[in-house]
C-alpha positions as semicolon CSV with decimal commas, in nm:
position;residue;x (nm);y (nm);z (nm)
1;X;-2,094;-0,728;-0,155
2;X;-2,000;-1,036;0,037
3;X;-1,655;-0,935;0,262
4;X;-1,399;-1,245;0,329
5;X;-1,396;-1,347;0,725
6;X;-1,034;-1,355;0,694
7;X;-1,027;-0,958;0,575
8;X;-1,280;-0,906;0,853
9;X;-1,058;-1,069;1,106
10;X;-0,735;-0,884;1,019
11;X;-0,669;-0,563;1,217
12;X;-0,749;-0,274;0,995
13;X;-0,522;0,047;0,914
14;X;-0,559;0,415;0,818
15;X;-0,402;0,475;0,521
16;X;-0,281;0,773;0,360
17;X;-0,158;0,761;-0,027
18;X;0,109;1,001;-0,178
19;X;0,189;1,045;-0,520
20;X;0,560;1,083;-0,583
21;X;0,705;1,288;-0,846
22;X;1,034;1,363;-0,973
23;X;1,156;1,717;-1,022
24;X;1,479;1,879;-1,118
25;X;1,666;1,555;-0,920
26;X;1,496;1,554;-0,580
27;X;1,129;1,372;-0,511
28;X;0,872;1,554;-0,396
29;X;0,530;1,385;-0,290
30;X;0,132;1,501;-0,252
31;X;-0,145;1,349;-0,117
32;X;-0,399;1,187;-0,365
33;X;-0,726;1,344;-0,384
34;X;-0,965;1,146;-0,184
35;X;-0,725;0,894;-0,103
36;X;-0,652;1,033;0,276
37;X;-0,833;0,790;0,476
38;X;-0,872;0,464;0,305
39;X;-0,921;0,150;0,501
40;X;-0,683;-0,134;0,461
41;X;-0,533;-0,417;0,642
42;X;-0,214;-0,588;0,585
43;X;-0,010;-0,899;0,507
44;X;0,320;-0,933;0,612
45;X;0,502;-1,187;0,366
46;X;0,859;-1,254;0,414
47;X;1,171;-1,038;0,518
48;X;1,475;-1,049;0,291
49;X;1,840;-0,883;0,313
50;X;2,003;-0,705;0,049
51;X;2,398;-0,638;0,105
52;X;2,550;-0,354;-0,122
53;X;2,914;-0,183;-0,079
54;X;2,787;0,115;0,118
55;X;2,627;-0,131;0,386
56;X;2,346;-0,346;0,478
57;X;1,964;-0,265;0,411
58;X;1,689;-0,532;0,565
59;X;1,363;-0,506;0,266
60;X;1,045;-0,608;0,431
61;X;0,778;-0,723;0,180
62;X;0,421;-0,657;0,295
63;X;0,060;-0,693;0,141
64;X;-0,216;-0,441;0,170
65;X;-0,586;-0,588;0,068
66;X;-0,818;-0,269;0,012
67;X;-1,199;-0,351;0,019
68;X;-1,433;-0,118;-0,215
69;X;-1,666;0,124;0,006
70;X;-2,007;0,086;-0,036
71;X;-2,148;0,196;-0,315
72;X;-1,769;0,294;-0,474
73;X;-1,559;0,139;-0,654
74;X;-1,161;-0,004;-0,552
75;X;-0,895;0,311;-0,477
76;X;-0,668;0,375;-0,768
77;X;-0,369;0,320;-0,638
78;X;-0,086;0,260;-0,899
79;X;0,280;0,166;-0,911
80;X;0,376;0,570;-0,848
81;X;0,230;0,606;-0,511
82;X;0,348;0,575;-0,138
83;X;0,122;0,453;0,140
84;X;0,152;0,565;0,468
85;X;-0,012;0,428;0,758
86;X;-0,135;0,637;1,093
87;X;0,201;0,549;1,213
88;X;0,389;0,717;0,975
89;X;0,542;0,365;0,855
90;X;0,625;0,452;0,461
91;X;0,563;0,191;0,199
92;X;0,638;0,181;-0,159
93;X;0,421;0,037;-0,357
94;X;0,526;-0,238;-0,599
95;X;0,243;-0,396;-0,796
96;X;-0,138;-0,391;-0,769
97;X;-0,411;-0,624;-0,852
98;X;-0,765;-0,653;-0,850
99;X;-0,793;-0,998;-0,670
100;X;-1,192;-0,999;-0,617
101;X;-1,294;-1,076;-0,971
102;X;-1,583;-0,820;-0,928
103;X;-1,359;-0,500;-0,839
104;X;-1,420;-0,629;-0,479
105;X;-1,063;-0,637;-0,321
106;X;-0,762;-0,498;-0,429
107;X;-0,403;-0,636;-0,380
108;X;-0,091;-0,380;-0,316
109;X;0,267;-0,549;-0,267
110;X;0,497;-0,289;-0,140
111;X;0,834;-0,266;0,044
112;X;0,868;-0,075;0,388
113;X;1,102;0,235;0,305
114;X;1,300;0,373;0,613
C-alpha cells in the first residue's frame, strides 16, 4: 500500500474506541475489541459556537484519517462509538468514510465532548 506524505507528516495519536450504549436512561461505554491502540492522526477543521438558554458551549470539529495495518483491513468504527486519545481528550464520532478508494484510509468527523 502506497501511504500519503501528508498522513506521514502529520503527528500521529493513540487511539482508544468506546462503544456507547444506552441503558435504563444513563450511557454506559466499553472498549471495542481490538480497537485499543489504533493509530491515527488528526485534522482540526473549524471551531463553531452554539448558544442555548442554559449557557454557552464552544463545538470543535476535528478529522481523524485511520490508515489500514499491514496486512488488515480499515477499523470499524461507526457512528456509535467514542474515540479517545492518550490524553484522555473525548470525541464523538459523527460520520465515517472510506476515502482511499481501496479500503486504504478511513475518514472520522467527530466533535470534542468536554
Amino acid at each position: 500500500m502506497i501511504k500519503s506524505r501528508l498522513q506521514e507528516r502529520r503527528t500521529q495519536l493513540t487511539i482508544t474506541v468506546k462503544v456507547k450504549t444506552l441503558s435504563s436512561g444513563q450511557y454506559s461505554e466499553a472498549t471495542v475489541s481490538g480497537m485499543s491502540a489504533l493509530t491515527a492522526t488528526r485534522e482540526q477543521r473549524d471551531a463553531f459556537e452554539i448558544t442555548d438558554d442554559a449557557g454557552t458551549q464552544v463545538l470543535v470539529s476535528d478529522v481523524f484519517w485511520f490508515e489500514a495495518i499491514a496486512g488488515a483491513s480499515l477499523p470499524a468504527i461507526e457512528e456509535q462509538h467514542v474515540l479517545i486519545d492518550a490524553s484522555s481528550v473525548r470525541y464523538e464520532v459523527l460520520s465515517v468514510a472510506d476515502q482511499g478508494g481501496d479500503g486504504d484510509r478511513l475518514r472520522v468527523m467527530t466533535k470534542r465532548l468536554r
